[in-house]
N, C-alpha and C positions, 0 to 999 in steps of 0.2 A: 552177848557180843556176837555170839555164830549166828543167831538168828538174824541180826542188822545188817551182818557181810553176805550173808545168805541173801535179804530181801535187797541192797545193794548191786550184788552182781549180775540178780534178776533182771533188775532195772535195768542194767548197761545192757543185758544181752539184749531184752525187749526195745532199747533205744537204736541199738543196731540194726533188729532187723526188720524196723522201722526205716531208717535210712536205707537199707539195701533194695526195701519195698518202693521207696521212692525215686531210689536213682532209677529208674526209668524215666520219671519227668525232668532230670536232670538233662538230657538231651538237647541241644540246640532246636529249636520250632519254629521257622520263621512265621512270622507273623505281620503281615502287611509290608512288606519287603525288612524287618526288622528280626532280631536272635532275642529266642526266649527262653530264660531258664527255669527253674524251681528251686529255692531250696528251702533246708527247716528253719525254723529259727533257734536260736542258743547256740549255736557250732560257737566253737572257740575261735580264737583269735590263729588266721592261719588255714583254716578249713580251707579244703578245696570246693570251689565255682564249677568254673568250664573254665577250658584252653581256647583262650578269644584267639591268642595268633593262628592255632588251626583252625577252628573254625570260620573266622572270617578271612583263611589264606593271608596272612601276612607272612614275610619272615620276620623271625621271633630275634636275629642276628641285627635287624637295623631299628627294634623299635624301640631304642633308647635313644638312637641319632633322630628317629624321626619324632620324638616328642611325644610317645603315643603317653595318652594319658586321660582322664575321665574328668568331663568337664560337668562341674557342680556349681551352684547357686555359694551367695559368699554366708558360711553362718549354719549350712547345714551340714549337719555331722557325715562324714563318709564311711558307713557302714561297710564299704565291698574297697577294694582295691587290685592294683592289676600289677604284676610280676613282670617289671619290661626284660629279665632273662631271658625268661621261659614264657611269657606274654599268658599262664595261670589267673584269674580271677579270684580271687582269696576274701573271706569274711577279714575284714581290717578291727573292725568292732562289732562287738556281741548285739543282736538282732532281737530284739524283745516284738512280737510282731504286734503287740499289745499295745504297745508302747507308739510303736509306728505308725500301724492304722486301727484310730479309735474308732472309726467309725463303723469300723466290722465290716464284713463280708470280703472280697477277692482283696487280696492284699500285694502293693507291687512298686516296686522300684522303678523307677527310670532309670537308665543311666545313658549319656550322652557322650560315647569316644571319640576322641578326635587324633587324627596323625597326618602327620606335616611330612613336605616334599613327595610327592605332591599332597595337596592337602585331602583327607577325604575324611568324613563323619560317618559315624553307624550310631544307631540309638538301640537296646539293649535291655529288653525288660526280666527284671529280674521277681520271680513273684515268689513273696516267704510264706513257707507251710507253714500252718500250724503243728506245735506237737500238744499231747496233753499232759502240758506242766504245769497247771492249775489244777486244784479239787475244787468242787460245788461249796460253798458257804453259804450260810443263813444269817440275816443281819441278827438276828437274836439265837445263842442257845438254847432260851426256853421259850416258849410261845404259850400266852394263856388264851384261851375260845371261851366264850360264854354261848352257852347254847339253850334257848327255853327248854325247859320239860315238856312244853305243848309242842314242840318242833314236830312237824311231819315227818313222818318216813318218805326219804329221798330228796330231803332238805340238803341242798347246799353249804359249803361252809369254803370257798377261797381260803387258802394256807398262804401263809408267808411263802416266798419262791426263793429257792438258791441261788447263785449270782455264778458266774463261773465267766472270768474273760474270753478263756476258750471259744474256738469258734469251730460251727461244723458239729461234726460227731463229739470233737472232744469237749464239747459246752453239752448243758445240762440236756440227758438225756431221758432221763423217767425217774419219776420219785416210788419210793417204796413204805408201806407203813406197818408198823409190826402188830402180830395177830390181836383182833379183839372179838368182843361179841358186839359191837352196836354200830360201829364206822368201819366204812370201807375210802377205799380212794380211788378217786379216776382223773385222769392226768390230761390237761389239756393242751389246746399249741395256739401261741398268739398268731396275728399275720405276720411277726419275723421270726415266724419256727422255733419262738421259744417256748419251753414247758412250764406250765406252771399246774399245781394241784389243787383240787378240790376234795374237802371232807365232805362224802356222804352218810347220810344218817340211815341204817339199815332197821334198827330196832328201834322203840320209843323209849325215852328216858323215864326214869320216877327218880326227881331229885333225894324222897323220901329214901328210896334204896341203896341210891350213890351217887354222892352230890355233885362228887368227881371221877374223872378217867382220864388215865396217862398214856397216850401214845406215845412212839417212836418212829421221828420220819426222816427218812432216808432219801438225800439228792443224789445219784448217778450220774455221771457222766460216759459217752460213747467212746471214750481215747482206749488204746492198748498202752499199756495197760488200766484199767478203772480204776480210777477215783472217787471219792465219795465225800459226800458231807450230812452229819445227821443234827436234826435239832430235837427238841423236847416239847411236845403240843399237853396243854393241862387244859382239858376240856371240862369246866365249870358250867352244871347245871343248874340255870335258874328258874327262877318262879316265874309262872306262865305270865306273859307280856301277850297277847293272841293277838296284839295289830303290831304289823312291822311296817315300817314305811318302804315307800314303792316311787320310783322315779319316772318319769315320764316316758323315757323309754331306755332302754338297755346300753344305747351306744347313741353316742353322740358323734358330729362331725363338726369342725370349724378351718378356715385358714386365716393365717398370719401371715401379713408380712415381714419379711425378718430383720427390717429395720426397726417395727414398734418398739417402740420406748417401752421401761419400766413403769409397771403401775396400769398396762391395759389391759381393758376387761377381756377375757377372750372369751368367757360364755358365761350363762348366770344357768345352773344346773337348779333345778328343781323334785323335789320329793316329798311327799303324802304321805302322812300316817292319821287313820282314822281314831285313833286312842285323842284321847282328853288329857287337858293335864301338862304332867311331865313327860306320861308316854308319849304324847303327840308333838313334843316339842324334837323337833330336827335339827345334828350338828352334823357336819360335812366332815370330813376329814380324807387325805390318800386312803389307799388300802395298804395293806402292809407290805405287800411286793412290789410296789413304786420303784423306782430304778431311783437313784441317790439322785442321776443330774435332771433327773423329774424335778425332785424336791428343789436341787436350786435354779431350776426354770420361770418354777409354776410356784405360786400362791391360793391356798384356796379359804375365805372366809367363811370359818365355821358357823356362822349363825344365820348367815347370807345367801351361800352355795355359789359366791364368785368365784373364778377362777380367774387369776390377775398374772399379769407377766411380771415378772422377780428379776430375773436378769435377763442379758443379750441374748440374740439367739442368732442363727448363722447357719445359714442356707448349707453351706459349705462343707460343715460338717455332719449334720444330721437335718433332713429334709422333713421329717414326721417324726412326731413328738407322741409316744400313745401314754394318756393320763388313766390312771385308774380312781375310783373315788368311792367312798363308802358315806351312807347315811344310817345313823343310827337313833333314836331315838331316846329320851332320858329317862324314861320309865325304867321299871327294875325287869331284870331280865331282855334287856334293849339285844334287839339283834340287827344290826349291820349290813344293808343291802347294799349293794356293787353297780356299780355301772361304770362305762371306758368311754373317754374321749380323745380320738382320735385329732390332735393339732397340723392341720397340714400347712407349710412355710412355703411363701411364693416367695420366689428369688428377687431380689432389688439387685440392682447395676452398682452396688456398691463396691467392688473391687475395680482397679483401673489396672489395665494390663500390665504386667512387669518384663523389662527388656533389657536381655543378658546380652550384652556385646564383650564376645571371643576375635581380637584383633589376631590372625597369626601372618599376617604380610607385610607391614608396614615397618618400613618406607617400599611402595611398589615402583620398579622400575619405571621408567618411561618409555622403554619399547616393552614392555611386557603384551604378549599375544592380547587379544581379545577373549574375554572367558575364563582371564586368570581370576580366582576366588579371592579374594582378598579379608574377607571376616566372614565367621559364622554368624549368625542374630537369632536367639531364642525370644518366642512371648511366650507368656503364661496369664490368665486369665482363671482366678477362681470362681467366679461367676458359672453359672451354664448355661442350657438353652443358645439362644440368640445374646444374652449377656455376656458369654463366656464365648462367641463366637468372634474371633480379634482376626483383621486385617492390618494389614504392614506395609509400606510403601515409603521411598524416600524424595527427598527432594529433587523440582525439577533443573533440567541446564547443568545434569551432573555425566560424564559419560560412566556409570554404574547403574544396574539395576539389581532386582533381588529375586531371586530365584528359591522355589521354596522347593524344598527335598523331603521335610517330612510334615508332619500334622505339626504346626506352631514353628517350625523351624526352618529360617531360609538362608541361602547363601548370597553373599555381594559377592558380586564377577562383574566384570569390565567390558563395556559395549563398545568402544573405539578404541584406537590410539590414542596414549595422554602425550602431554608434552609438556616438560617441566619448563621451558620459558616461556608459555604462556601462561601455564597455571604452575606454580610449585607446591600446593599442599590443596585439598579441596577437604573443608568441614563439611561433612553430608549428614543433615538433619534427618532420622527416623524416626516415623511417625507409628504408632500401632492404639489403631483406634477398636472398640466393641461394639457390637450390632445392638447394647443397650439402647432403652430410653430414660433419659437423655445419656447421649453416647459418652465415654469416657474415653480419656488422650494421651498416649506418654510420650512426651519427645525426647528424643536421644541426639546426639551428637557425636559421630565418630570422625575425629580428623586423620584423612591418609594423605600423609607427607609424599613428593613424587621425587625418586633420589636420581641424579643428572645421570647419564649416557652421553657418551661423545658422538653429537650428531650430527654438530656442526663447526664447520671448516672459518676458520678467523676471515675479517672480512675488513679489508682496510679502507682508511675515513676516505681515499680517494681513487680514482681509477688508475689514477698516474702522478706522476711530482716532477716537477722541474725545479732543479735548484743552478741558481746563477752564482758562481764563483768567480772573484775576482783574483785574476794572473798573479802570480809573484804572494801566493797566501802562505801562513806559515804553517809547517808538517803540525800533526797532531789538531790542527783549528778541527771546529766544531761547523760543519756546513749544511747540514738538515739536520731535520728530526723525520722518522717516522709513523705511523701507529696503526693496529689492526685493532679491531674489538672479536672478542667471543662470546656468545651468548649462554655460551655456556658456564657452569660453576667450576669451582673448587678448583683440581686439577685440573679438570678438562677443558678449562678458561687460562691457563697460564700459560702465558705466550712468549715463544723465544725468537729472536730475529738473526737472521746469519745472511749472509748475502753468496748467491749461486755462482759458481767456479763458471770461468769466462777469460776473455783474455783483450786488452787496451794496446793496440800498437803492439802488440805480440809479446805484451808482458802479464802475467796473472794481473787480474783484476784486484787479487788481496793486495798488489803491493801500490796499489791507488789511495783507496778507500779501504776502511772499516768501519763495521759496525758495535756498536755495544746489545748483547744477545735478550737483557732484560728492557731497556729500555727505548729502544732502536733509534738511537742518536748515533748520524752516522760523521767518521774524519777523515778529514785528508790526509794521507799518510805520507804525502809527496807534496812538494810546492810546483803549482802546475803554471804551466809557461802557455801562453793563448796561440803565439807562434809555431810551435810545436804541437798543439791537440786543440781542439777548438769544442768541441763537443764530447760526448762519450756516453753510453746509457749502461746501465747492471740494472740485474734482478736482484729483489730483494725478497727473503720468505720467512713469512710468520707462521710458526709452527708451535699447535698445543701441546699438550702433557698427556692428551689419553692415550686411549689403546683400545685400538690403534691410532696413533697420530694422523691429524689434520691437517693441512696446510693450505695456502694462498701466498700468489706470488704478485708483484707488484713491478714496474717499471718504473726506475727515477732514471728521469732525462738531468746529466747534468753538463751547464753551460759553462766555458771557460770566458769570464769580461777583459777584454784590452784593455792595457793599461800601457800609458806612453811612457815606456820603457825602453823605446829604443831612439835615439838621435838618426838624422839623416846622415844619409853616407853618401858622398860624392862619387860619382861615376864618370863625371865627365865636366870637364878633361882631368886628364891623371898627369900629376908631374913628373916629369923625369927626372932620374936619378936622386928621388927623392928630395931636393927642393923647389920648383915652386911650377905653375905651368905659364908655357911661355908663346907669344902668339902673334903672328906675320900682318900686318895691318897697314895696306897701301896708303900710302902718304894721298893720293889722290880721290879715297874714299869718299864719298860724300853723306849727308846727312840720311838719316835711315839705313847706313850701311850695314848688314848682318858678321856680326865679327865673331860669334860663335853664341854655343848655347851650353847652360851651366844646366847638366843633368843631374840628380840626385835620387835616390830612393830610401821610401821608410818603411822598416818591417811594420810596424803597426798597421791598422787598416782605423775605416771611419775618420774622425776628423782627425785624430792622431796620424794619420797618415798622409794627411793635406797639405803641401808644402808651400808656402811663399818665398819668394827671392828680392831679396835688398842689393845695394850696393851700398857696403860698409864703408870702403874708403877708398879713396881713391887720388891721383895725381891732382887729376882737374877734372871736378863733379861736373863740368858743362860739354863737357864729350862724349861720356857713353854714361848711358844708361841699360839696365837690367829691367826686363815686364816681370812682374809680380808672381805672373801664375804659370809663365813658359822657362825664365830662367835666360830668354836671350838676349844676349850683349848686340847692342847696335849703338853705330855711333850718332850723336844727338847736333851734329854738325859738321862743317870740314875741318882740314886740319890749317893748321894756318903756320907761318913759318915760326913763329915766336915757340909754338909748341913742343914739349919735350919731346925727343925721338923714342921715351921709354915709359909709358904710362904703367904705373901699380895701381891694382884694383884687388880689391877686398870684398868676395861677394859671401851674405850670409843667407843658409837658407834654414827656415826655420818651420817646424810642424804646430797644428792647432792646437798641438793639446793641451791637459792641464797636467802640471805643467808644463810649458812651451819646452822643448828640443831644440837645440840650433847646430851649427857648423857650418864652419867657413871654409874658405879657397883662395887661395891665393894666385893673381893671375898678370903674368909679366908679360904686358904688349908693346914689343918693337914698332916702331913705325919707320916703313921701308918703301925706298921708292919702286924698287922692283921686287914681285912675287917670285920666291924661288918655288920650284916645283914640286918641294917636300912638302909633306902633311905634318899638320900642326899637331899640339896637344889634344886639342877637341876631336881629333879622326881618332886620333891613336890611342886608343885606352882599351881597357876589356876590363869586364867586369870584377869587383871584388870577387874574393872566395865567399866572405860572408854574407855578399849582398846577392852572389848566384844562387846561392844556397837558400838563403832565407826567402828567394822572390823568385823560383823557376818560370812564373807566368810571364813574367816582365823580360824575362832573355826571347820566351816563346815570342809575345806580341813583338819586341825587336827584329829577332828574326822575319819574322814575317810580313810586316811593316817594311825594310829593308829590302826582301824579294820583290814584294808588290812595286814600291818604289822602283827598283832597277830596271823591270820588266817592261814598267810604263814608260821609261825615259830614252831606253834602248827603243822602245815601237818612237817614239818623237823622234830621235834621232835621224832612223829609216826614212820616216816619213820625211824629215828637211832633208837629208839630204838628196832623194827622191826628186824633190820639188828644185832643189837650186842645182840639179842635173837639166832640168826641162827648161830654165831660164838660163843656162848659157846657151844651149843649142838656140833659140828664140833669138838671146842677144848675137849670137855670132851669123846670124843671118841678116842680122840689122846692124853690121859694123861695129858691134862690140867688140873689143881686143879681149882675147882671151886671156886669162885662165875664170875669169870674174869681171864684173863691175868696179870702172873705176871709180873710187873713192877721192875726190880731190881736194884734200885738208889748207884748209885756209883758216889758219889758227890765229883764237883772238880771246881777248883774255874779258871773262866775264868779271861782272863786280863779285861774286860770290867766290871768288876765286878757280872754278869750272873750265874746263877748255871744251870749247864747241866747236864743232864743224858744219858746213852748209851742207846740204843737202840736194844731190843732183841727181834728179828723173829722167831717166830716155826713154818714152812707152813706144815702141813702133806705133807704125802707121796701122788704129784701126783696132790695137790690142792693145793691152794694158798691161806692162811690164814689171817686172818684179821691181821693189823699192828696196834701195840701199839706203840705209841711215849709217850715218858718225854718231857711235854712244859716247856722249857725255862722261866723263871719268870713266873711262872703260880698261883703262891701263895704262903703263909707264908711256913716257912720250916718245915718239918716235913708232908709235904703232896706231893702226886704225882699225880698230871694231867693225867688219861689217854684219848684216844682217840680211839676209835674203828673205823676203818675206812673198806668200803669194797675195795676188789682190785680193783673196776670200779675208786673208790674216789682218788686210790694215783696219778692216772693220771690228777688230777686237782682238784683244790683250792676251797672252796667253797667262793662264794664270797663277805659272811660277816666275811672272817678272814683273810680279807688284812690288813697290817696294814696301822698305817697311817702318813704315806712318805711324804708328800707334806713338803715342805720346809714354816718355819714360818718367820712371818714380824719381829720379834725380834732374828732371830740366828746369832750366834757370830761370832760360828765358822761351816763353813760348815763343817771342816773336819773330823768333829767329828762325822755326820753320816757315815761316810763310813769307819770306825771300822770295821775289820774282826770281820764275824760271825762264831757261830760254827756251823758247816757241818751235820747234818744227814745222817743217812743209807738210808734214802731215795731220791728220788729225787728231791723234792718240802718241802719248809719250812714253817712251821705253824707260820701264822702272829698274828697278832690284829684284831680283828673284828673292821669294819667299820661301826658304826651308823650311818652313817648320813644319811641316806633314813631317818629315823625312827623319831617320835617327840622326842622330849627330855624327857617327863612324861616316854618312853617307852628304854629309853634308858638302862638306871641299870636293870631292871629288865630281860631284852633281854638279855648282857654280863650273867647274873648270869644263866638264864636258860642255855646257849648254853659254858658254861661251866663243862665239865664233869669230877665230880671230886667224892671226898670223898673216897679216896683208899690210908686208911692210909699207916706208914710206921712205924710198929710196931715191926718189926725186922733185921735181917742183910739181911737175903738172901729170 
């Protein structure tokens, strides 16, 4: 038991300081911009690496937020792993290097780190030592040798070879054979520095004296501490055989391709023996230190000396294959020549590259800079040469490309601005093809989804909106709709509508209109009156959900429509004391006499505000009529005696619209022989409050219509009286009795009932004197109208004493205008003045000025 704890402890120290001899290569070594480590294999579960966060400067505090972590193929074991505390590199699983790489020689991990925010790779090689924890084995304990008696001195004899995984020093390093008198050994090296031994024959045999001899041989290995393996050689002397067979030559060469199928020939080996017989008869067979995956490669026909392929073979793994082959002979005492064939395997393009896609960005913004990384993409090609040489590229009309950082490893980064409403996701096919022939193809497919940014500002379906509302609508009604779109998703596409603070006739805009914020259907909050606001515009704004928030503002024009809501309002005349209006009408009137004019106003405008005038009722429909579009009363004939002295008239006046509006007036005409001097109904009135208020244009245009009038009738005035100042001075030099022209009435009674007077001219000698006419019903009797006219004026009319002609909507009988008139001396007949240019306030008072009278008739002649 002391002795095993003893040989035990040995070991751990010799293990140790074994590891302390190595931790020098433990060191970081960059290597092609990459970290390279060392270590043994067998550490335990836990062993310390290296410290990646120092050495590659990380802090060791965010490499759990940043993801850091080692990116592997899906399926292979993870040997090493990494301490995101302490950011330590640790054996995770025990490291057989044996095990890992079969193929012998430099033995090495990859590993491929990655850490996010920002994203960055490093690759990482990690290469495992060997230790020597394997001993040299021999596939047999015992070994038997036949060897002739006639054998030469310095006859060969190939041994079985120990086997040892180990690699390096600590794989087999020289054989030892224990003392004799006849065999020595000398130890030779293949072309992959393996050892293998040869018996030499030092002394000649005499079976006679000993038929046998027992070695002891010793395999060696180079590890600290050594190892060993011994086998048992029974070298059996036999009876001289003197021809050995002899092979063509020593070493052979062939190559394979490492696709050949099972069952091909790979060489036909050949060997001589000049014996007869049995002796001469040749079997092939391995030799004895064949490596095991020799045997299940290779085939070889013992009676033939084919060498046939048995199983797969694979580039990839082992590149040369070295056969070893013995021929022996079947004679007694048959000795066993050697010879090596070297199989060399040309690569075929049968691996098709492999492509590891590492997504760590997806879904990438839509403003994301240009040059953001968005996947890592590894290939791998087992192939070599030009088969194992792969190219990567992705598809065209993509804004990414791929960028390569290390040998098979590229990064996708971003060559433009994306924009998720044009594109929202883009599938980018990768392609990784090999410089084989015929080339080989992997396509991949990575899709990066593009996640919305608020970019853009809502955008409504118009420039502007006009909404027409009709007067008198009820609060809360539904009077537009609105709508914006955004291009945008999710939130950053939900859209609120509110309408912007303002103010309508000097009241908030909110207490007009509102909106609804989701669906922008906007109401009237008020019942709008067209009278009072006619038009009105607000902003309206649609506003998204990102952030920062978006907006667009909009203009709705909205219209108020007339509606005939309002009836006419009389203005004129107004009756006194509140029953009825009442109005002065000379009994000596005659036909077209202007006896007033029925004014009215209607707040509406367009046809609703169109008025026509009836005569609804009246005493006796064949006296006065009302014109349709003016409202004025004139009489439609004379008065005759039979006639009441009090005519009722009923005028309606009524608007276009739809519904029609109406209102009437009532109007009580006296009929009087003499004018008194007071102003009628029709002078006298002012305007409602409602109707000043609702129609201030209509008092303006009065007024001012009114001035213009007074203005012109005062210059007429000046001017006659001017002119019938210059014909008395004329007449009183030519015997005219002053103050005037006499007028000398010689009264005679027309059939129309009219009183006429002659007409008497005195022109001086040589000039041409002013004309006095007797007006026809010009007033009560016992007065005479005159008229001073100059001789420019008898060639034309002036033209406020036309009369007034127009035919009314109540006449009986037309033919009753067209009564012979009586004829004057002159050539033009003195009508009625025509008021209607004039307001109606202005109307009496204008007849009474532009009447020239007061020339009584105080005697005969």
């Amino acid at each position: 038991m002391r002795a095993k704890a003893g040989s035990g402890r040995g070991q751990l120290f010799l293990r140790s300081l074994l590891f302390l001899l190595l931790a020098g290569c433990l060191a970081p070594r960059p290597a092609g911009g990459q970290l390279h480590y060392a270590v043994p294999e067998e550490l335990e579960h836990g062993a310390f690496v290296a410290n990646l966060g120092e050495d590659l400067g990380l802090d060791v505090s965010t490499l759990s937020a940043r993801r850091f972590r080692i990116v592997s193929r899906a399926g292979a074991k993870q040997h090493l792993e990494v301490n995101l505390e302490n950011g330590i590199l640790f054996v995770n699983e025990r490291i057989d290097r044996e095990e890992v790489c079969e193929a012998g020689g430099t033995c090495l991990l990859y590993l491929q780190l990655l850490v996010e925010s920002p994203l960055e790779f490093y690759r990482v090689e990690v290469e495992v030592l060997d230790i020597n924890d394997h001993a040299p084995t021999f596939p047999w304990q015992e070994y038997v040798l036949e060897v002739a008696e006639s054998a030469v001195l310095g006859a060969r004899f190939p041994l079985e070879s120990a086997q040892d995984p180990d690699m390096g020093t600590n794989s087999v390093h020289t054989y030892r054979l224990s003392p004799n008198g006849f065999f020595s050994l000398e130890v030779q090296t293949r072309s992959d520095t393996s050892k293998f031994a040869e018996l030499v024959l030092e002394h000649a045999l005499d079976r006679e004296q000993q038929h046998a001899h027992r070695v002891l041989l010793t395999a060696l290995d180079g590890g600290v501490p050594e190892h060993s393996g011994t086998a048992h050689i029974l070298v059996i002397v036999l009876d001289a055989n003197d021809n050995v067979p002899a092979f063509d030559q020593p070493s052979y060469g062939v190559s394979l391709p490492e696709d050949a199928p099972a069952g091909t020939l790979v060489i036909q080996l050949s060997a001589t023996d000049l014996d007869e017989g049995p002796n001469g008869e040749i079997e092939y067979s391995f030799s004895g230190h064949a490596p095991p995956h020799v045997r299940e490669l290779f085939h070889i026909e013992p009676q033939s000396g084919q060498v046939l392929l048995k199983g797969p073979l694979d580039y990839e793994r082992a590149s040369l294959h070295e056969l070893y082959v013995q021929a022996r002979d079947r004679g007694p005492s048959a000795v066993a020549v050697h010879c090596r064939v070297l199989v060399h395997l040309l690569d075929v393009n049968d691996n098709a590259p492999e492509v590891t896609l590492t997504s760590v960005s997806t879904p990438v913004l839509e403003d994301a800079p240009t040059g953001t990384v968005i996947a890592v993409i590894s290939v791998l090609d087992r192939d070599s040469g030009d088969n194992g040489h792969v190219s990567c590229e992705i598809g065209p009309d993509v804004p990414f490309e791929l960028r390569s950082s290390f040998h098979n490893c590229y990064t996708l980064v971003t060559t433009q601005a994306l924009d998720r409403e044009v594109v929202p996701e883009y599938n980018i096919s990768i392609t990784a093809q090999d410089m084989g022939s015929p080339a080989l193809l992997t396509h991949s497919t990575l899709t990066v989804p593009v996640s919305d940014v608020n970019d853009n500002a809502p955008c409504f379906l118009q420039p502007f909106y006009s909404v027409y509302v009709m007067e008198n609508n009820a609060p809360g009604a539904s009077i537009c709709s609105v709508s914006a779109l955004d291009p945008d998703c999710q939130q950053n596409a939900y859209l609120s509508y509110s309408i912007a603070d303002g103010h309508i006739h000097g009241m908030p805009v909110g207490t007009y209109v509102s909106i609804n914020s989701d669906s922008g259907h906007m109401y009237a909050l008020r019942s709008l009156d067209y009278e009072q606001i006619r038009s009105f515009q607000i902003q309206v704004q649609a506003q998204d959900a990102g952030f920062p928030p978006l907006s667009a503002n909009v203009t709705v024009h909205i219209f108020v429509l007339d509606q005939n809501d309002n009836a006419p309002v009389i203005v004129s005349p107004m009756p006194r004391n509140g029953s009825v209006a009442t109005e002065l009408v000379p009994r000596s009137a005659g036909p077209g006499y202007l006896v007033g004019m029925v004014s009215a106003v209607d707040a509406d405008t367009g046809l609703n505000s169109r008025l026509s005038y009836q005569l609804l009722q009246a005493t006796d429909f064949t006296l006065f009529s009302v014109a349709p579009d003016t409202g004025e009363l004139c009489t439609l004939r004379s008065f005759l005696e039979q006639d009441a002295t009090q005519q009722w008239l009923v005028v309606q006046v009524r608007d276009s619209g739809q519904p029609a509006l109406s209102t009437t007036v009532s109007i009580l005409l006296s009929v009087v022989e003499t004018m008194p001097q007071t102003l009628s109904d029709f002078s006298e009135f002012s305007f409602p409050p409602e109707a000043s208020s609702s129609s201030p244009l209509t008092v303006y245009l009065l007024v001012s219509l009114g001035s213009i009038s007074f203005t012109f009738l005062l210059t007429i005035l000046i001017l006659t009286a001017i002119r019938c100042r210059g014909e008395h001075r004329s007449r009183k030099g030519d015997g005219c009795s002053p103050p005037c022209c006499h007028c000398c009435p010689q009264s005679r009674s027309s059939p129309d009932g009219l009183k006429t007077s002659n007409l008497t001219v005195q022109p001086p000698a040589g000039t041409m004197a002013a004309t006095c006419l007797d007006v026809p019903g010009g007033g009560p009797p016992g007065y005479c109208y005159k008229v001073c006219l100059s001789p420019e004026s008898i060639q034309r009319d002036f033209m406020f004493l036309k009369p007034c002609s127009s035919r009314r909507n109540n006449e009986k009988d037309p033919g009753k205008q067209s009564r012979p008139r009586q004829h004057l001396y002159v050539s033009k007949q003195i009508k009625q003045p025509n008021m209607d240019w004039l307001p109606p306030s202005m109307q009496r008072p204008a007849l009474k000025r532009y009447q020239i009278w007061h020339c009584r008739n105080r005697g005969s002649g």
